[in-house]
N, C-alpha and C positions, 0 to 999 in steps of 0.2 A: 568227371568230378567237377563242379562248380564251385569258384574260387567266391571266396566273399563278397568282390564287387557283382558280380554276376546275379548270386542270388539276392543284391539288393535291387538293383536291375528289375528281376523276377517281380520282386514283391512289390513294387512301382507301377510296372505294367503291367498285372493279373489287376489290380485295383483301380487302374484307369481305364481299363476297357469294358465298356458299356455293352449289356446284351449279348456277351458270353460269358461263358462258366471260366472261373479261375483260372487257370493252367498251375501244374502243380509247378512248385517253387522251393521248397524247402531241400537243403542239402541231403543228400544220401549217398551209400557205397553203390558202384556198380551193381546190375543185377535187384538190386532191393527198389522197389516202390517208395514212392516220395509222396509227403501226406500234402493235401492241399494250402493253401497261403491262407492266413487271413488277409483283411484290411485292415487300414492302418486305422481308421474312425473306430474299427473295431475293436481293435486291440487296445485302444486308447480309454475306450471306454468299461471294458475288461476289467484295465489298470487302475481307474478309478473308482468302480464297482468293490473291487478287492481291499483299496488304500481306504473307503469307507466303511467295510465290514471291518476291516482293522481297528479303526478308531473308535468304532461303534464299541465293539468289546473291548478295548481297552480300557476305553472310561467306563462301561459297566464296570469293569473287574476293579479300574482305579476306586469305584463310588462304594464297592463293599471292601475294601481294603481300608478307606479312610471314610465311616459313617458319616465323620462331622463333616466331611465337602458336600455328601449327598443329603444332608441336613439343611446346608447353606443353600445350596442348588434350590432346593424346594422350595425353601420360604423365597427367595429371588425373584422363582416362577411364579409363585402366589402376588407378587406384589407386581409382577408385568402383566398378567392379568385381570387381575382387580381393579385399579385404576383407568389404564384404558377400555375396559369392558363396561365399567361404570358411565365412562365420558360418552360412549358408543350408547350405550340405553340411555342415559336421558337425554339426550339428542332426539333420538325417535321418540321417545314419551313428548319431551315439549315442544316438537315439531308434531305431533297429533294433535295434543290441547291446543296449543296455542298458533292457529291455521294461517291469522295475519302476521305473524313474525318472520320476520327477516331470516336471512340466513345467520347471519351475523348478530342478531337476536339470539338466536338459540344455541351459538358457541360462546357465543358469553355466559349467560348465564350458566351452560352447563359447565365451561369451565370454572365458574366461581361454584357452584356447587360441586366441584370434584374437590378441588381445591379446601372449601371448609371441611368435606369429612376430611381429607387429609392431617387438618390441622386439628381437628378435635382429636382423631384416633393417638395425633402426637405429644399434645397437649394432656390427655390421661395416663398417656402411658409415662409421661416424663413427670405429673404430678404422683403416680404410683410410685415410681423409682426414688425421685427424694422424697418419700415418705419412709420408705425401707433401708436406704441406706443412713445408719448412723456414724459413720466411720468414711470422712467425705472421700478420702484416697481408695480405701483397700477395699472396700466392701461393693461384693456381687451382684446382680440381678440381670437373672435371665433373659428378659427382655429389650437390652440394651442391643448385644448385637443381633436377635432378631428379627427388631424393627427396624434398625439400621437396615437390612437388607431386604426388608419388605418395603420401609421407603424409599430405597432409592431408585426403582425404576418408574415411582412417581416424577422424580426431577427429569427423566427421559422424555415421558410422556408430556409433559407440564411444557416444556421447551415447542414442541409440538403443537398442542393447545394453543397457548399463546401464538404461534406463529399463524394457525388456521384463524384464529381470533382477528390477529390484522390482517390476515390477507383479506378474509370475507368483509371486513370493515372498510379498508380503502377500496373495494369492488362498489360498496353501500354511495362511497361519501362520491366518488365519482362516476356514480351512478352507469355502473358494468362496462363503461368506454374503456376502462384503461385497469390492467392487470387482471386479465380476463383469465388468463393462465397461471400455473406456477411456475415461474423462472427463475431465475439467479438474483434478476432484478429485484425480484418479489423478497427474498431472502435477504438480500444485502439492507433492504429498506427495515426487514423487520431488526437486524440484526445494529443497525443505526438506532432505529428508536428506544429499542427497547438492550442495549450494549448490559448497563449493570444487571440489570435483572438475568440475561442471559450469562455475562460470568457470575452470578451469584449460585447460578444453579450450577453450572461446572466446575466452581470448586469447592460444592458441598461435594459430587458427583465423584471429582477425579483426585479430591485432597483428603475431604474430610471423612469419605469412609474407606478409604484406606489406612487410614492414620488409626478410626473408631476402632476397626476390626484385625489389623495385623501391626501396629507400630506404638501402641502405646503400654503392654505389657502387662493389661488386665489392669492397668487403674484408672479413678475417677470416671465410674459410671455416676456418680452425683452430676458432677459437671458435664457429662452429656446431657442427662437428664435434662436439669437447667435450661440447654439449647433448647430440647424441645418443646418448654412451657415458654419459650418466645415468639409462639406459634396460637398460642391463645388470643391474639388479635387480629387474626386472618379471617375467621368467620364477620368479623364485624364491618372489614374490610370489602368484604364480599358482597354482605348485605347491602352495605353501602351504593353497590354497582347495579346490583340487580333491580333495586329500589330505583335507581335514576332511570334502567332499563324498563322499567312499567311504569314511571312519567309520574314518581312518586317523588318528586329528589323537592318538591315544598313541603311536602306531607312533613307531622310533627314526629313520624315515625322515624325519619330521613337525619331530623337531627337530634333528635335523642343517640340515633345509635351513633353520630357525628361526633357526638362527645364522647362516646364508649369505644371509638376508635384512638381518639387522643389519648383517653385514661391507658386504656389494655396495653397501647401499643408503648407508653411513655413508661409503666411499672415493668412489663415484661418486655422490655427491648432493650431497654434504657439504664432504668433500675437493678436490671436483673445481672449486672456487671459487680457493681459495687456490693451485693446480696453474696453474690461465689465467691467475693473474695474477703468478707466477711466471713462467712460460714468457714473457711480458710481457717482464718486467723482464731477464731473461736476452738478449732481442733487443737492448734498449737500454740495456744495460748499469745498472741500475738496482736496490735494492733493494728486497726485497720489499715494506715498511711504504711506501715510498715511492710506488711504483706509482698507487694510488690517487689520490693528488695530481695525475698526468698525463694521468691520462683525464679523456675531456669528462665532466660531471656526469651527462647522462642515460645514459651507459656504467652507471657506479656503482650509478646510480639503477634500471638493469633489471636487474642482476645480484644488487640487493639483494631486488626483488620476487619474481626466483625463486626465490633461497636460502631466505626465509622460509618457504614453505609448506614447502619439503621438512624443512625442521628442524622442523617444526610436526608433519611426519608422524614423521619419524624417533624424536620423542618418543611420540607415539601408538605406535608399533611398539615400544618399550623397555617400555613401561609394560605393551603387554600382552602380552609376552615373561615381563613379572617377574610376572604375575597364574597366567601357564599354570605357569609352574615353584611359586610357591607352593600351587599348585592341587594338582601331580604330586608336594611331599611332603607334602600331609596326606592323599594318595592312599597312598603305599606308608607313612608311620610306623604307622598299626595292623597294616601287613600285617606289618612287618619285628616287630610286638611278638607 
């Protein structure tokens, strides 16, 4: 009879020895045959073959057990393929058209053209929502946590984007000597530059829809709503980029829309604070200085973390509004002389 350490022994050396057959190993009574050993790579991956058919079917059985997760699920997966499948085709579209462009040429633009449909798909859907809702607290609409979960593996991908966006741009400006690869370096650089914009998107990502979808107890689809027509300035934004990117940034195109990014961005980013909490007071008969007073503190307190940055940007966007134009007349006064 083999005692336990024995037949660990066994199963050790049947699996270390090279170019014969196992020796059997497994315990047995006198008299009876002993079945062969496995290995241990073997067994190991047996173990994990099984631990994943388990899981496999559990969450089948979890997703008809609770419709609405395998409802979530879906639209989730619609939205992680949508957006980066979109970035992926026009990359190859205007890397065929347009043959002289850069590398970094063609991730710009296509992420400013991901980037507007994003913002239009959010801009409708939120201009639909406060159309329907008259009851700015209690009242429903579908599409709130749908797009909620259809946008936000845009802010995954979006994070991404931009990052390919500078790497290939400092490849550009240093013309391919330096950041040849993707490293930590490369990361750390983009993650300096570009700091708020990157936690702005992680805590729409890891605050704000969880808060939209599981923490706020079915009210105030109006006031998400809201958020999303602050997004109605992004296309103009974009255009703005793509225009400088085809060597149009004098063109009268460049600043017409120059102004339509100040208007958009100063009514829906700006404006659109003082409008919710309005619309507020309007339900409960209340004035507007007043309002403020009645909501719980952390209300106050998120509404003030978002206004900040965008008034932070909207200065950044004034300032270099007033740089191009002073730019554009020491451009034409020799010419006019």
């Amino acid at each position: 009879m083999l005692n336990s350490t024995d037949w660990r022994y066994g199963l050790l050396s049947s699996s270390s020895s090279e170019g014969q057959n196992a020796a059997p190993c497994w315990p047995g009574t006198e008299g009876q045959s002993t079945a062969p050993c496995q290995s241990p790579s073997h067994i190991r991956h047996s173990l994990i073959a099984l631990n994943s058919t388990v899981l496999i079917f559990g969450f089948i059985l979890f997703c008809k057990v609770c419709p609405h997760i395998q409802t979530m699920l879906s639209i989730l997966a619609c939205g992680m393929v949508f957006f980066p499948g979109l970035f992926y085709g026009l990359r190859k579209v205007l890397k065929s058209a347009f043959t002289h462009w850069s590398d970094a040429d063609v991730v710009v633009v296509s992420e400013r053209l991901v980037s507007s449909v994003h913002a239009s798909l959010a801009t409708v859907s939120g201009v639909l929502v406060v159309n329907t809702c008259r009851d700015v607290m209690n009242d429903r609409h579908w599409l709130v946590n749908s797009f909620v979960l259809f946008g936000a593996p845009y802010m995954a991908y979006d994070l991404y984007a931009m990052y390919l966006s500078h790497y290939h741009q400092q490849r550009l400006i240093n013309n391919s000597t330096a950041h040849q690869n993707h490293s930590l370096q490369t990361v750390k650089a983009f993650l300096s530059k570009e700091r708020l914009l990157v936690f702005h998107h992680m805590a729409l990502l890891l605050v704000f829809m969880p808060i939209v979808l599981f923490f706020r107890r079915d009210l105030g689809d109006f006031f998400i709503a809201c958020f999303w027509m602050t997004e109605f300035s992004t296309p103009f934004v974009s255009l703005g980029k793509i225009l400088i990117q085809l060597g149009l940034e004098n063109s009268k195109l460049h600043w017409i829309n120059g102004v339509m990014v100040l208007c958009s961005f100063f009514t829906c980013r700006i404006l659109l604070f003082p409008y919710m909490y309005w619309m507020y007071g309007q339900q409960f008969d209340l004035p507007l200085h007043s309002v403020p007073f009645h909501l719980p503190l952390h209300c106050n307190v998120g509404n003030l973390s978002i206004m900040v940055p965008q008034v932070y940007w909207f200065i950044l966007l004034v300032k270099k509004a007033h740089r191009l134009y002073r730019r554009k007349v020491k451009v034409q006064g020799p010419k006019q002389e």
